[in-house]
KEKE-3310 file (N, C-alpha, C; in steps of 0.2 Angstrom, whole numbers, plus 5000, padded with zeros to 4 digits):
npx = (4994:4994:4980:4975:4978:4971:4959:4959:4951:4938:4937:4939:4925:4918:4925:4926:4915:4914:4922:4915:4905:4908:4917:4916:4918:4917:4908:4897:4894:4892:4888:4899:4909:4906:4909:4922:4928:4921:4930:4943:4943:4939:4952:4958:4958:4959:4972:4976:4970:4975:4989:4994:5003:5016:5022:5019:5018:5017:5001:4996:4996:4989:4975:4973:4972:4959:4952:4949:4941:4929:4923:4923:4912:4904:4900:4896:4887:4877:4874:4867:4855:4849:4845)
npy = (5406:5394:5394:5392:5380:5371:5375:5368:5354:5359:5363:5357:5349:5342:5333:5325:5318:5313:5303:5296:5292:5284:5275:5262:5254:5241:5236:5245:5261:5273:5275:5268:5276:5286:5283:5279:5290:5297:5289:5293:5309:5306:5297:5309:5322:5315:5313:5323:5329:5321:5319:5331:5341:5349:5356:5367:5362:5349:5350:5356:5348:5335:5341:5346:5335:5328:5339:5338:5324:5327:5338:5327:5320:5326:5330:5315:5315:5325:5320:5309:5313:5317:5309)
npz = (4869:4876:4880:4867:4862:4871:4867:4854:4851:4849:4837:4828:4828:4817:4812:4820:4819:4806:4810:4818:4815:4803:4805:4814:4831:4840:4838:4837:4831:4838:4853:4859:4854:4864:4874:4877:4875:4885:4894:4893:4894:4909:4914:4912:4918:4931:4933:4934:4944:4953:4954:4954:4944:4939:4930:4915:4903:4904:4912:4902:4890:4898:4900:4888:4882:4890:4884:4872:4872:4876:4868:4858:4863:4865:4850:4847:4857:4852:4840:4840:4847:4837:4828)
capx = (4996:4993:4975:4973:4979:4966:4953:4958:4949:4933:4935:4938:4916:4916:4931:4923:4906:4914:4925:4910:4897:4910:4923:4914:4921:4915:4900:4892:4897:4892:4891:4906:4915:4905:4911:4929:4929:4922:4933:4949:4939:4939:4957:4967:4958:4958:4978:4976:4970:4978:4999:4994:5009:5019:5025:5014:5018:5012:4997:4994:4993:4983:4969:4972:4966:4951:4944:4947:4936:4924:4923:4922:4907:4896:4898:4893:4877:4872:4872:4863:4849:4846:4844)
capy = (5400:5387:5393:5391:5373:5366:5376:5367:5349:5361:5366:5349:5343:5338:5328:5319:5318:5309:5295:5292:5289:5282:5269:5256:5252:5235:5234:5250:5265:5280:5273:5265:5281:5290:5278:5278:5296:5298:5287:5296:5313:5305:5298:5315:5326:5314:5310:5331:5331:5317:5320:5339:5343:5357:5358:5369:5359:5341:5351:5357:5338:5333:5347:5347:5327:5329:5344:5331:5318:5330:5338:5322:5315:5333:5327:5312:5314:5329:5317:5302:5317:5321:5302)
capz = (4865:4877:4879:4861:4860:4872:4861:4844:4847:4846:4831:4824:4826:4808:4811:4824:4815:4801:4810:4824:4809:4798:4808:4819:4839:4845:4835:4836:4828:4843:4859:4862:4854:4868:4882:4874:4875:4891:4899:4890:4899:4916:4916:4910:4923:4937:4932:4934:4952:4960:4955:4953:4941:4941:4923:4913:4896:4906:4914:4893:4887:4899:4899:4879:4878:4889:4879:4864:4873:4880:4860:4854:4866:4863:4845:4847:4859:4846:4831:4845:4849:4830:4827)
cpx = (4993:4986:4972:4974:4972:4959:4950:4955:4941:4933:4936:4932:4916:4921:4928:4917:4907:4918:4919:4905:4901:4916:4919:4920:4918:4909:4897:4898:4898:4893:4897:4912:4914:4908:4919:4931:4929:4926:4941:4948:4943:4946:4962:4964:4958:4964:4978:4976:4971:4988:4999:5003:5011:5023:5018:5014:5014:5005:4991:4990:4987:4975:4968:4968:4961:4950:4943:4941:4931:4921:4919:4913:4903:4895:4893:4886:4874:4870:4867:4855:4844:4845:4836)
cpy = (5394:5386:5390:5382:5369:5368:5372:5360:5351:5363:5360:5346:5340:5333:5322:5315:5311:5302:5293:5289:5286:5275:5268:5255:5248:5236:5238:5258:5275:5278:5271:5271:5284:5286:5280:5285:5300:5294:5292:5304:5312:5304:5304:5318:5321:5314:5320:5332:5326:5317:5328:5343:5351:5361:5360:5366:5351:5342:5353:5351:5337:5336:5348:5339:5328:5335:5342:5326:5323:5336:5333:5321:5320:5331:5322:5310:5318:5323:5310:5304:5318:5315:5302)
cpz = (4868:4877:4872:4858:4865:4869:4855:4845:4846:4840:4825:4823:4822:4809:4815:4822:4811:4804:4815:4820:4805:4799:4817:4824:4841:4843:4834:4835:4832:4849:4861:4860:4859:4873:4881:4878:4881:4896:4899:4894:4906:4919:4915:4917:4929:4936:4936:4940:4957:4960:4955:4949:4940:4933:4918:4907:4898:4908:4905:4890:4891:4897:4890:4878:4882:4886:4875:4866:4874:4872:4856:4857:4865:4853:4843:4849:4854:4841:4834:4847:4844:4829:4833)
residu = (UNK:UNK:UNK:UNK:UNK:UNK:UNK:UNK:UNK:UNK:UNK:UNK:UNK:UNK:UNK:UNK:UNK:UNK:UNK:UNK:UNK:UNK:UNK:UNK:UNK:UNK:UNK:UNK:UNK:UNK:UNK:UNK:UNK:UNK:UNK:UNK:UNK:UNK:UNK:UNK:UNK:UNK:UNK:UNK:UNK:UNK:UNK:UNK:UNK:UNK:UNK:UNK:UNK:UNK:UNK:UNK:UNK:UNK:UNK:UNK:UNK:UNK:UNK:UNK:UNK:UNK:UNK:UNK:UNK:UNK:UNK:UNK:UNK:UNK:UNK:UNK:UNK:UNK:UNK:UNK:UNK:UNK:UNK)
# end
């Protein structure tokens, strides 16, 4: 079960597809998602390995939003490559 919930923001790409190409962040419409998203990345899992929690639901969340930003940002370089 809980493997399955940090699986579900891949299966979302298209979701990501359409607000990255379709709702503007500070001017431009990819990069800044990509920065956004790698930053969101960078703070769960460091949040991960410096309080190291012991609650498998708080370990969940965190580990569930980076796979969202980390989803999201494969999105986005894909559709930045094809461009």
């Amino acid at each position: 079960m809980l493997v399955a919930l940090i699986k579900l923001p891949w299966s979302l790409r298209i979701l990501f597809g359409l607000i990255s190409d379709n709702v503007p962040l500070c001017g431009t419409r990819r990069k800044s998602w990509v920065m956004l998203m790698g930053a969101l990345q960078f703070v769960m899992l460091l949040t991960v390995g410096l309080t190291c929690p012991t609650d498998p639901l708080v370990v969940t969340a965190l580990l569930f939003f980076s796979s969202l930003g980390q989803a999201f940002c494969a999105c986005v370089v894909d559709a930045l490559m094809v461009v």
